[in-house]
C-alpha positions as a Markdown table, in Angstrom:
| # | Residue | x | y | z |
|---|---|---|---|---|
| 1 | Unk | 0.0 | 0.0 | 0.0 |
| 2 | Unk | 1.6 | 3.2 | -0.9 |
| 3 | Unk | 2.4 | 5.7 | 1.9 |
| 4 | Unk | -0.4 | 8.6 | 1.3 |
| 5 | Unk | -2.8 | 6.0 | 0.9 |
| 6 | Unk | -1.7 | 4.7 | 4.4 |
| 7 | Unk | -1.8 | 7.7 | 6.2 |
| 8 | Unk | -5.6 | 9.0 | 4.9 |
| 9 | Unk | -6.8 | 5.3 | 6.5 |
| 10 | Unk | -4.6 | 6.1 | 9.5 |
| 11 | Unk | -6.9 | 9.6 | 9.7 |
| 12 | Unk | -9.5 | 7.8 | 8.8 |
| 13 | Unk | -9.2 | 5.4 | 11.9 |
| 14 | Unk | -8.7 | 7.9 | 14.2 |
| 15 | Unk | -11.4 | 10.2 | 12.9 |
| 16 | Unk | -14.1 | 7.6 | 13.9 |
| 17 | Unk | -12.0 | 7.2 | 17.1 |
| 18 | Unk | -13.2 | 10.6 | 18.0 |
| 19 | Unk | -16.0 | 11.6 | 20.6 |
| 20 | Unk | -19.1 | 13.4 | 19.0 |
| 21 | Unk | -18.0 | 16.9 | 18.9 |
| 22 | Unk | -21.4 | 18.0 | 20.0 |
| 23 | Unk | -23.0 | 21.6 | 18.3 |
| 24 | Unk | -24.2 | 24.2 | 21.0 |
| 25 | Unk | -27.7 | 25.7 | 20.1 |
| 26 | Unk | -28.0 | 29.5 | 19.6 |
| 27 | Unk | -30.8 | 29.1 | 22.6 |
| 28 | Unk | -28.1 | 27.8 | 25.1 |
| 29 | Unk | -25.2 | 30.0 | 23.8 |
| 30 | Unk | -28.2 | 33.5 | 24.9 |
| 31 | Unk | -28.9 | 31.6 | 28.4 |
| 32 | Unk | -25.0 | 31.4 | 28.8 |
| 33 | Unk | -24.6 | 34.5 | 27.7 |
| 34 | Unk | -27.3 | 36.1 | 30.0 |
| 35 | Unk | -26.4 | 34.3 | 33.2 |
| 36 | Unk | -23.1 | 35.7 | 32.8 |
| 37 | Unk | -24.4 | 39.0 | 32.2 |
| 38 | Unk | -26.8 | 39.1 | 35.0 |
| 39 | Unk | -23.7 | 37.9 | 37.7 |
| 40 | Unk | -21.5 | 40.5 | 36.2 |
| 41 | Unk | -24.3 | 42.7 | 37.0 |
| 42 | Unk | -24.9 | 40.9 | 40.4 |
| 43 | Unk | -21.4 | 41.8 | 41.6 |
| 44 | Unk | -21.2 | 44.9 | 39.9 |
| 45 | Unk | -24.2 | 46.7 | 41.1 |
| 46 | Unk | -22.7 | 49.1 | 43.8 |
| 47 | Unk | -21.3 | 50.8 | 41.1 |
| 48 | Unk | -23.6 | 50.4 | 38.5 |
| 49 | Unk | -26.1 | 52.5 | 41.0 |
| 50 | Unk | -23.6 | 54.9 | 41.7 |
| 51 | Unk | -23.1 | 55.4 | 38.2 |
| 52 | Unk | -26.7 | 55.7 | 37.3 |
| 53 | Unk | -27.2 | 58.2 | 40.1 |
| 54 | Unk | -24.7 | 60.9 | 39.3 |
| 55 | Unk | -25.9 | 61.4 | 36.1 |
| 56 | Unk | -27.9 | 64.7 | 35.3 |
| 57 | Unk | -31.3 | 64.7 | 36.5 |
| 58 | Unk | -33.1 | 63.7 | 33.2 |
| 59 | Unk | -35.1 | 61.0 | 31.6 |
| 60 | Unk | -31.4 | 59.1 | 31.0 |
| 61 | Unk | -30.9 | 59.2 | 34.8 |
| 62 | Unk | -34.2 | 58.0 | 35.7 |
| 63 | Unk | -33.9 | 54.8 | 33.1 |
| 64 | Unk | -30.7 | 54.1 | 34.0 |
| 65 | Unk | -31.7 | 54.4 | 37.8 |
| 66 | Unk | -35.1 | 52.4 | 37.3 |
| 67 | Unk | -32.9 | 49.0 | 36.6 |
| 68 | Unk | -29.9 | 49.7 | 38.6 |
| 69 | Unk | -31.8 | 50.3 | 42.1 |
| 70 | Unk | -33.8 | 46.8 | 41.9 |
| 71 | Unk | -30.4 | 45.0 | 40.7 |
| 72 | Unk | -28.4 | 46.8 | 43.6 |
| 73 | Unk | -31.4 | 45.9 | 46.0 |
| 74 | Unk | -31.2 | 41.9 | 44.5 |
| 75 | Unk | -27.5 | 41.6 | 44.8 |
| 76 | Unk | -27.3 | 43.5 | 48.7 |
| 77 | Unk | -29.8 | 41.1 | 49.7 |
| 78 | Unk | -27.8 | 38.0 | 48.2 |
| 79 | Unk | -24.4 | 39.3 | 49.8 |
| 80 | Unk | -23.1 | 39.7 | 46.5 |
| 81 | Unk | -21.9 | 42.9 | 46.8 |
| 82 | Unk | -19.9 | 42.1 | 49.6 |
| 83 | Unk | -17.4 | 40.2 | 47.3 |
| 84 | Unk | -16.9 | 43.4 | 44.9 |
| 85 | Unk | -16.7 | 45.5 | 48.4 |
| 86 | Unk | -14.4 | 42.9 | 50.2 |
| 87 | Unk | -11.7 | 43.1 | 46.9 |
| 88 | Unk | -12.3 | 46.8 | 47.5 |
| 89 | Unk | -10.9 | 46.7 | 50.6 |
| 90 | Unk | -8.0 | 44.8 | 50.2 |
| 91 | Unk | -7.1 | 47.8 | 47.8 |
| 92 | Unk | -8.0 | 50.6 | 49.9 |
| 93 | Unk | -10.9 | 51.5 | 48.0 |
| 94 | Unk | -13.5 | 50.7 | 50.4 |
| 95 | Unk | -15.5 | 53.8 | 49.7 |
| 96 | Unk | -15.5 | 53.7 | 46.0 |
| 97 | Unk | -19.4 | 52.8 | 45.7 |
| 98 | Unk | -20.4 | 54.6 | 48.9 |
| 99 | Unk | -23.6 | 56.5 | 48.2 |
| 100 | Unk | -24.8 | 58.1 | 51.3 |
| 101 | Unk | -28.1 | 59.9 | 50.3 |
| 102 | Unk | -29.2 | 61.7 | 53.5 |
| 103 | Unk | -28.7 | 65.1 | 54.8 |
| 104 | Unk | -28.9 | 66.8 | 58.1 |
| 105 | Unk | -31.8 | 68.7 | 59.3 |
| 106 | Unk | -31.6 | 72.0 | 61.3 |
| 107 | Unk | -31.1 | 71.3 | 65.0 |
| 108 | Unk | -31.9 | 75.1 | 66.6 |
| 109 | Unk | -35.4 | 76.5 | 67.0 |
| 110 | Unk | -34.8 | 80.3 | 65.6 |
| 111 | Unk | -36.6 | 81.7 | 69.0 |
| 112 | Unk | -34.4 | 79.8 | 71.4 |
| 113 | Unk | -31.4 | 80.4 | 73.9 |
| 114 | Unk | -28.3 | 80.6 | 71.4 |
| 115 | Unk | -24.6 | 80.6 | 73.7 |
| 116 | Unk | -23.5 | 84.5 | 73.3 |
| 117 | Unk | -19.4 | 84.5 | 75.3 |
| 118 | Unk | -18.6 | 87.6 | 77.0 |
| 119 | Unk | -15.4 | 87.7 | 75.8 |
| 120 | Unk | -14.3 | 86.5 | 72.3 |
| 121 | Unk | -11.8 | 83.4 | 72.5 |
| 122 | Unk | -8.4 | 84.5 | 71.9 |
| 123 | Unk | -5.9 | 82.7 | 69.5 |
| 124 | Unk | -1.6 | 83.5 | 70.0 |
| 125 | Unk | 1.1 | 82.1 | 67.9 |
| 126 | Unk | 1.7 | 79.5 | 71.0 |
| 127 | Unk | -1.9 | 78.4 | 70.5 |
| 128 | Unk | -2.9 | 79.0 | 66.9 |
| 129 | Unk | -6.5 | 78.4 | 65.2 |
| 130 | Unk | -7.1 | 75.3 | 63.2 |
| 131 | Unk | -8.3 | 76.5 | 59.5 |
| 132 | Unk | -10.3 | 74.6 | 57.3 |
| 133 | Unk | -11.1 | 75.8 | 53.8 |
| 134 | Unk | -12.9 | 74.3 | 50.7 |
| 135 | Unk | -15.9 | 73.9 | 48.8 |
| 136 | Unk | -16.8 | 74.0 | 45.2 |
| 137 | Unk | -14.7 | 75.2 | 42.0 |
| 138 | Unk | -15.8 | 78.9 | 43.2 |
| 139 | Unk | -13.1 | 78.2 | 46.5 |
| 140 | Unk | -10.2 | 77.5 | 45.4 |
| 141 | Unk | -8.4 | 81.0 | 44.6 |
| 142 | Unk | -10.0 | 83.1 | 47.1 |
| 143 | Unk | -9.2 | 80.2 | 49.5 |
| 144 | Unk | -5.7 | 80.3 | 48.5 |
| 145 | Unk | -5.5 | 84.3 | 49.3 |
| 146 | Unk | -7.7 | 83.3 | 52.7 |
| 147 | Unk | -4.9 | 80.9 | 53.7 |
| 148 | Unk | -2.3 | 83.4 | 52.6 |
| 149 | Unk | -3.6 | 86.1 | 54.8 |
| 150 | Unk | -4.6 | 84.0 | 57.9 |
| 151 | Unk | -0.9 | 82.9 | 58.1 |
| 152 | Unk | 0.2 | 86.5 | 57.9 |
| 153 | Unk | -1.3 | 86.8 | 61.5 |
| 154 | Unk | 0.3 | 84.3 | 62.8 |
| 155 | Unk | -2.3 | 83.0 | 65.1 |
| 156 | Unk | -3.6 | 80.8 | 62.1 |
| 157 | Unk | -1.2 | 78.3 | 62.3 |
| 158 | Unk | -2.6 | 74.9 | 61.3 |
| 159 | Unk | -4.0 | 75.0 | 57.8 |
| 160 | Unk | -4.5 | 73.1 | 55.1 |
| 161 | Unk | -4.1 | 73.4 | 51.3 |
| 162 | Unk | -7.9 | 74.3 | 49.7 |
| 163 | Unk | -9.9 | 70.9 | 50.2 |
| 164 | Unk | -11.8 | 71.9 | 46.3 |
| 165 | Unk | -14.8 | 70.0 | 45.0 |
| 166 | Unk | -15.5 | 70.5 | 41.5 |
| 167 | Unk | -19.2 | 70.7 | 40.3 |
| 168 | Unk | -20.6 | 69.6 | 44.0 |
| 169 | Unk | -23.1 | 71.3 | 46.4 |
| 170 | Unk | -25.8 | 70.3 | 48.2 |
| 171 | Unk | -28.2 | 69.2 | 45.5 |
| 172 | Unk | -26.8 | 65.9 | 44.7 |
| 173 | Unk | -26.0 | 64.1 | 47.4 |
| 174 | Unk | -25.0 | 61.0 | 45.8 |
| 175 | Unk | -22.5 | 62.7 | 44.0 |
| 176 | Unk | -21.1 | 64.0 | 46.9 |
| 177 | Unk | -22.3 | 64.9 | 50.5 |
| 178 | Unk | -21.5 | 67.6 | 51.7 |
| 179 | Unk | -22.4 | 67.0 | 55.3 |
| 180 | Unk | -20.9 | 63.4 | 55.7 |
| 181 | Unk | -17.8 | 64.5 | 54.2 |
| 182 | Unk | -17.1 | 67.7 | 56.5 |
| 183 | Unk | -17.9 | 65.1 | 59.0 |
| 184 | Unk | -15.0 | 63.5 | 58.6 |
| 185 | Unk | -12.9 | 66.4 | 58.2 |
| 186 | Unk | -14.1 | 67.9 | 61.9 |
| 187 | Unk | -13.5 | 64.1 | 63.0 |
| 188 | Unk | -9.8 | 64.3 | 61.1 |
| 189 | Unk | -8.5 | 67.8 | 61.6 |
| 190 | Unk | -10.7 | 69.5 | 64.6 |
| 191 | Unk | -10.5 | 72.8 | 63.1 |
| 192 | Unk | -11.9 | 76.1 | 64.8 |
| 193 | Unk | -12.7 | 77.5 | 61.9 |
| 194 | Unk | -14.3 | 76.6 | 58.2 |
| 195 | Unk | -15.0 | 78.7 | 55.6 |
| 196 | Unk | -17.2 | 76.8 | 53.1 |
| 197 | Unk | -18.2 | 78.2 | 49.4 |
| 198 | Unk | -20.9 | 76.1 | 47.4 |
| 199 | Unk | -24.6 | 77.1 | 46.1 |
| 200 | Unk | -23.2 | 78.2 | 42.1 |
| 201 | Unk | -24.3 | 74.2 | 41.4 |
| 202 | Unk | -27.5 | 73.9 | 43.8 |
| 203 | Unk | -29.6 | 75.5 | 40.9 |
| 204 | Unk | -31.4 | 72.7 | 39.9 |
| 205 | Unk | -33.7 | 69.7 | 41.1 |
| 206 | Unk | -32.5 | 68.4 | 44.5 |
| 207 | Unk | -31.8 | 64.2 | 44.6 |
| 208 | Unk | -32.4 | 62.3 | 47.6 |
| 209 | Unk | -33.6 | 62.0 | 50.8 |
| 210 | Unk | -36.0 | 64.5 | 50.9 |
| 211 | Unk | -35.7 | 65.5 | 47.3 |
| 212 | Unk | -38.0 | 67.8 | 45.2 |
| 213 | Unk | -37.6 | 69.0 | 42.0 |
| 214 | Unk | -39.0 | 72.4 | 40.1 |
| 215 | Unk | -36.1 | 75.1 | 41.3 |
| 216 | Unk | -37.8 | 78.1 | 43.1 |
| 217 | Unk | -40.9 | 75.9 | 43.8 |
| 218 | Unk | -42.2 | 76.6 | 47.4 |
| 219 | Unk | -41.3 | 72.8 | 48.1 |
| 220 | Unk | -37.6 | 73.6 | 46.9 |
| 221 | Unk | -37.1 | 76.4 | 48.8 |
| 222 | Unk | -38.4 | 74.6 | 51.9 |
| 223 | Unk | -36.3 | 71.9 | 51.3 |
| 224 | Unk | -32.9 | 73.4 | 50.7 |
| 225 | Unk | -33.4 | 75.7 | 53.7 |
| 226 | Unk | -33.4 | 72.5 | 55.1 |
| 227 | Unk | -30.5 | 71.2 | 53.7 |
| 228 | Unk | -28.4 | 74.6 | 54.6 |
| 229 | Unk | -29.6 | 74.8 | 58.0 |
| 230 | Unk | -28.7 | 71.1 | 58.7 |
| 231 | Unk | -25.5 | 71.7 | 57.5 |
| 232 | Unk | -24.5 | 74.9 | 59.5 |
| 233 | Unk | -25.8 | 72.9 | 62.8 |
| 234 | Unk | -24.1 | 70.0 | 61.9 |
| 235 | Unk | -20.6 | 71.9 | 61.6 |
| 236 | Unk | -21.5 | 74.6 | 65.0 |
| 237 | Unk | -24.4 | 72.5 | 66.7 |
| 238 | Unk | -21.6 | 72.1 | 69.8 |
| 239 | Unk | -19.9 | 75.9 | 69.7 |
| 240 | Unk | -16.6 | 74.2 | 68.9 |
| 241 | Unk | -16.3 | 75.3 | 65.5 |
| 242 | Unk | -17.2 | 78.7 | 63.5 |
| 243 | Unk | -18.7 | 78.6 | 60.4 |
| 244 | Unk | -17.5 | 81.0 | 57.7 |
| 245 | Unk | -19.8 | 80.6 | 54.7 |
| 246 | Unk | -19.2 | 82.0 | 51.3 |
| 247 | Unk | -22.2 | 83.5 | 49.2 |
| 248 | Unk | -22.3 | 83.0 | 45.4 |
| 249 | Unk | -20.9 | 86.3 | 43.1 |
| 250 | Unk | -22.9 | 88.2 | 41.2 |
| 251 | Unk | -22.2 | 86.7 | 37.3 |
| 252 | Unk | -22.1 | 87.7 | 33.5 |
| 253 | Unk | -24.9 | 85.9 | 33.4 |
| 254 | Unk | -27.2 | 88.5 | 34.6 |
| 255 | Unk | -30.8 | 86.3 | 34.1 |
| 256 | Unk | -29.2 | 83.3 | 35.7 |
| 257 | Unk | -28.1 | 84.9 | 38.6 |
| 258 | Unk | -31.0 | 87.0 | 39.7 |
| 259 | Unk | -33.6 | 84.2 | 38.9 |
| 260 | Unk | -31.2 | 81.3 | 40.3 |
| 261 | Unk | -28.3 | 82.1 | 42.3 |
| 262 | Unk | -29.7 | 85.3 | 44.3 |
| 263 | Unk | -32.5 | 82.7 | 46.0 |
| 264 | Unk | -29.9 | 80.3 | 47.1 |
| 265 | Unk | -27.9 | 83.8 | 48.7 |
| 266 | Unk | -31.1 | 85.0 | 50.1 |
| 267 | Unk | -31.7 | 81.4 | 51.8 |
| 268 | Unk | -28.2 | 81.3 | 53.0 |
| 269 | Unk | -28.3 | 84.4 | 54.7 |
| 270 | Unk | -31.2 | 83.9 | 56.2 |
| 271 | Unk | -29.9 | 81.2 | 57.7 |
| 272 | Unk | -26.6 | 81.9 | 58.6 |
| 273 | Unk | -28.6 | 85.4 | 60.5 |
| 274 | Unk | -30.5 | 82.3 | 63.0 |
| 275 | Unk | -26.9 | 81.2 | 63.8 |
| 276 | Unk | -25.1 | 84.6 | 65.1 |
| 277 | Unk | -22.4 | 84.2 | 66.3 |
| 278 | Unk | -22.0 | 80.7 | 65.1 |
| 279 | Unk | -22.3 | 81.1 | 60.9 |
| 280 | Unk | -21.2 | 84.8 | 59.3 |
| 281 | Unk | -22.5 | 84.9 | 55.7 |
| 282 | Unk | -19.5 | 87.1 | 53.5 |
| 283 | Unk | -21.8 | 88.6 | 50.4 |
| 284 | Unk | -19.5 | 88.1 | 47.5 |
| 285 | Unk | -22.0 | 89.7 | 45.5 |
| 286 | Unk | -21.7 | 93.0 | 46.7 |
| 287 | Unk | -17.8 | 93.2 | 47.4 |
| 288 | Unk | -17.8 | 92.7 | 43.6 |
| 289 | Unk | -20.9 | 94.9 | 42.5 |
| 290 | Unk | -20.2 | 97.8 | 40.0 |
| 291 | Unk | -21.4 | 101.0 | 40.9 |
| 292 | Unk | -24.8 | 99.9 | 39.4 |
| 293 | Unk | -24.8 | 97.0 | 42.0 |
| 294 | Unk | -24.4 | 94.4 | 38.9 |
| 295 | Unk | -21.4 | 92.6 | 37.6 |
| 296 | Unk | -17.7 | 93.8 | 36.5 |
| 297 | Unk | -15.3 | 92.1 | 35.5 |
| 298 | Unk | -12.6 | 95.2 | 35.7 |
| 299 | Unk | -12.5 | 97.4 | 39.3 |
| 300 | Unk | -10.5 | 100.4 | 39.6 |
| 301 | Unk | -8.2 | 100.1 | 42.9 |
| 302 | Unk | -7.6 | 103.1 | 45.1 |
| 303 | Unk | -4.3 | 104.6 | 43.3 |
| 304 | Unk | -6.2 | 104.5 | 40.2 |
| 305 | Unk | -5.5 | 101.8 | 38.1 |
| 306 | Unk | -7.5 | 99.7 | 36.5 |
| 307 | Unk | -7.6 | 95.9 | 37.8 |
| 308 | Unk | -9.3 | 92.3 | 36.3 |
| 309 | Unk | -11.0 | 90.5 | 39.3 |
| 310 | Unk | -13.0 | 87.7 | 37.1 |
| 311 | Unk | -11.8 | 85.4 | 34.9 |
| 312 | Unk | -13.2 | 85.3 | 31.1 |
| 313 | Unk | -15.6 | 82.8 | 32.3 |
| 314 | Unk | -18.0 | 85.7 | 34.0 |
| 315 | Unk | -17.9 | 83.7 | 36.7 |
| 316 | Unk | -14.8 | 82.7 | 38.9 |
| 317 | Unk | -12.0 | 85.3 | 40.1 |
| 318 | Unk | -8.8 | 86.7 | 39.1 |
| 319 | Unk | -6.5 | 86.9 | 42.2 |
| 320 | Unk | -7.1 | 90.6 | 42.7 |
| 321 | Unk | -10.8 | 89.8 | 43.5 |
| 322 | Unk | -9.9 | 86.3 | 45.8 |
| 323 | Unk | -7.8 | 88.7 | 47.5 |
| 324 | Unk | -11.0 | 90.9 | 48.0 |
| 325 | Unk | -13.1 | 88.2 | 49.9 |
| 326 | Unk | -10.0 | 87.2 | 51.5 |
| 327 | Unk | -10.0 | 90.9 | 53.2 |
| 328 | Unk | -13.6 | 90.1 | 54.3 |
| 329 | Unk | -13.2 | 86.5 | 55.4 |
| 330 | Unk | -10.4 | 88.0 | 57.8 |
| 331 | Unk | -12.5 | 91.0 | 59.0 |
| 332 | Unk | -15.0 | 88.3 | 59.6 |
| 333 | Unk | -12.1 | 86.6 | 61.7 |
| 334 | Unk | -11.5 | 89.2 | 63.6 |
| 335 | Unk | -15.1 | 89.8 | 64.9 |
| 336 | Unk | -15.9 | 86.6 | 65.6 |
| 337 | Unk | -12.2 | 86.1 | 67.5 |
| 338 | Unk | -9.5 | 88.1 | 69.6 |
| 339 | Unk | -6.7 | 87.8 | 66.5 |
| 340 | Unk | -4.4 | 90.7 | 68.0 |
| 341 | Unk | -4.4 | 91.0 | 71.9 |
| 342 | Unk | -1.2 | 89.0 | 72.1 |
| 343 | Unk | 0.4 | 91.5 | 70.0 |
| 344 | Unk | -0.1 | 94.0 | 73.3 |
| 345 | Unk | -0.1 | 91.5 | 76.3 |
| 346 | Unk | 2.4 | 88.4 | 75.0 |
| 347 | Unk | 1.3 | 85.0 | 75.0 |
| 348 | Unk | -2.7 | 84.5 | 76.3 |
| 349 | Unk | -4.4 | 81.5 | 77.4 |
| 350 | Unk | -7.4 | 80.8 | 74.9 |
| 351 | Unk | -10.6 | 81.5 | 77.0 |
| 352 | Unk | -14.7 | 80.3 | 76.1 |
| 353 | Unk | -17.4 | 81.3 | 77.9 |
| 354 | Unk | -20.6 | 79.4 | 78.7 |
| 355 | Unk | -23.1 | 82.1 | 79.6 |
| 356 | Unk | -26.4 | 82.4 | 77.5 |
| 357 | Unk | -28.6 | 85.4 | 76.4 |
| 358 | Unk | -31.7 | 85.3 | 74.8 |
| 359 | Unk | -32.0 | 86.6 | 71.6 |
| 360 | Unk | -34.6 | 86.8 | 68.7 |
| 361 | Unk | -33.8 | 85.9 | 65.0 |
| 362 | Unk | -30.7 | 89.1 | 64.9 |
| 363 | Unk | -30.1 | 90.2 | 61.8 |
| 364 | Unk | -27.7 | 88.9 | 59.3 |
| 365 | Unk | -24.1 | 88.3 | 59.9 |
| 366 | Unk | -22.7 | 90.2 | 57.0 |
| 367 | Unk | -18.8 | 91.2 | 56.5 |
| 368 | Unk | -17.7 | 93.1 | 53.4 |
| 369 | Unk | -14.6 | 94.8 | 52.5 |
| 370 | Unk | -13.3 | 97.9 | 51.4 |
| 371 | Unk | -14.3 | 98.4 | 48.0 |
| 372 | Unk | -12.3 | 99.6 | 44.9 |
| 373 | Unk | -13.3 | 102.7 | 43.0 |
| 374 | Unk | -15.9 | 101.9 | 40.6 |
| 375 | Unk | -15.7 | 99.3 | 38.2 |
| 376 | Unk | -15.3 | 99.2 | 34.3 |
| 377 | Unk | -16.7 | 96.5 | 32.7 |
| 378 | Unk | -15.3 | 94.9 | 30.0 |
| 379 | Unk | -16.7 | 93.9 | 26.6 |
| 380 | Unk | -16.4 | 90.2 | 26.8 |
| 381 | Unk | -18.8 | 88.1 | 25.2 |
| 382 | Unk | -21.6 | 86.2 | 27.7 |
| 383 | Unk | -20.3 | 82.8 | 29.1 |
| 384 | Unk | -22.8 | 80.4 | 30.7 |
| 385 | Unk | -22.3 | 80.1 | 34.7 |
């Protein structure tokens, strides 16, 4: 036999020595297919919620949201989260899918007994004030001259760089919360002091617990007074810590601020004026006013020249206008504390006071700074706040 024709029987034999390769239906190969889908899904539903829920308020965010929450409830009550947050863990991202969807609610009674000291506690360069400063985008450059001139009086000694949240506020909690995170920073760093800037992205719907939509509505307006005045008490509720809170700037977008962002101000002033003492609102919004009381972007300073205090945004600040609020926040300082008596008597021992007056709702704590000489405007084009 020749050899070719030997080695086709040889393949020959060993074909029929072969199992049945056997065919897998298009039906099984979609059940396969889906099971592994829906345990994917299983172990990945933390994230998939969180995911769903920080996207804009919308019809997309409300699909998305109406099949992660019942996979997310399906998978907690299984444990089988708890393998995705376990492997989280171990890699010291524990938090990663945390979504913590509930606010504070004011703790005071605006008619009550509010703690008034007889004398103002008194900071030295031997025992120097904690300062904590952050908040949204709107923070970050007049926090940087804050810091700046709170170390100049050397009686602000422990201070961080500005702790800046981009695009966050008290709307959307599960994007980030406010509350629970400045939580942690009290429990972390104890300051004395805070001075917190959000609101410019609170004008829109407010997400969950307690969440309304229809901005302006008298059910939002109810319900972020609530979500200010939790937050204030939350921060001063036990007179170990005074609460700095910076209002939104008046903004190139003329409509958007008078119809959105002066609501939020009013709200937050009226709130911080419950709190005297404890909260001092700092009006942005008239330290940067033209002469008009509206927006500039250009200010003339004292000596005459002429100075840009906004960026081309219409919207955040140049550093001649951080350093503007900066001057008020510290004025603010000073009221609230003894800065400078150390300067005249040496090294003082810090001192609080426990005795109470009875007050009524005082009016609000507000702290401006000298102004520049009128303000030019320049003739930039609009830019959307």
């Amino acid at each position: 036999m020749p050899d070719d024709t030997r080695i086709r029987a040889t393949r020959q034999a060993d074909r029929h020595d072969d199992p049945d390769r056997r065919m897998m239906s298009v039906g099984h190969v979609w059940i396969v297919g889906l099971v592994c889908l829906l345990v994917g899904g299983l172990l990945n539903a933390p994230g998939i919620r969180k995911t769903a829920l920080s996207q804009d308020v919308g019809t997309e965010r409300d699909v998305a949201t109406t099949f992660a929450d019942p996979l997310y409830d399906v998978s907690h009550a299984l444990y089988i989260d708890r393998i995705r947050l376990g492997l989280q863990e171990l890699i010291g991202r524990g938090d990663d899918d945390g979504v913590d969807l509930t606010l504070p609610s004011p703790t005071i009674e605006t008619d009550t007994t509010i703690p008034s000291p007889e004398k103002k506690l008194a900071f030295t360069p031997a025992q120097p004030a904690r300062l904590w400063v952050g908040g949204d985008s709107l923070s970050v450059t007049p926090g940087e001259s804050v810091i700046n001139q709170a170390v100049a009086t050397q009686v602000i000694g422990n201070v961080r760089t500005v702790d800046g949240h981009v695009a966050t506020g008290l709307a959307r909690p599960e994007v980030f919360n406010w509350p629970g995170y400045l939580q942690s920073v009290v429990a972390s760093f104890a300051p004395d002091v805070m001075v917190l800037t959000i609101g410019s992205n609170d004008d829109q719907a407010l997400t969950g617990v307690g969440g309304v939509g229809s901005l302006g509505s008298p059910a939002w307006i109810e319900e972020y007074r609530r979500r200010v005045g939790g937050l204030m008490d939350s921060m001063t509720g036990t007179g170990d810590i005074t609460l700095l809170w910076i209002g939104i700037p008046q903004m190139r977008n003329v409509t958007r601020y008078e119809t959105r962002y002066k609501l939020i101000n009013d709200i937050v002033k009226q709130e911080a004026a419950k709190r005297e003492g404890r909260v001092f609102y700092v009006d942005t919004a008239a330290l940067l006013a033209g002469p008009d009381g509206g927006y500039a972007d250009f200010l003339v300073w004292p000596g005459g020249s002429l100075v840009k205090v906004r960026t081309g945004d219409g919207i955040h600040f140049e550093r001649p206008g951080a350093d503007i609020i900066a001057n008020a926040v510290l004025a603010a300082l000073n009221e609230a504390f003894d800065l400078t008596s150390w300067q005249r008597t040496g090294p003082t021992t810090s001192t609080t006071s426990t005795s109470t007056t009875s007050t009524t709702l005082p009016p609000t704590t507000t702290t401006t700074a000298p102004m520049p000489r009128g303000p030019m405007i320049a003739p930039t084009p609009d830019a959307p706040a």
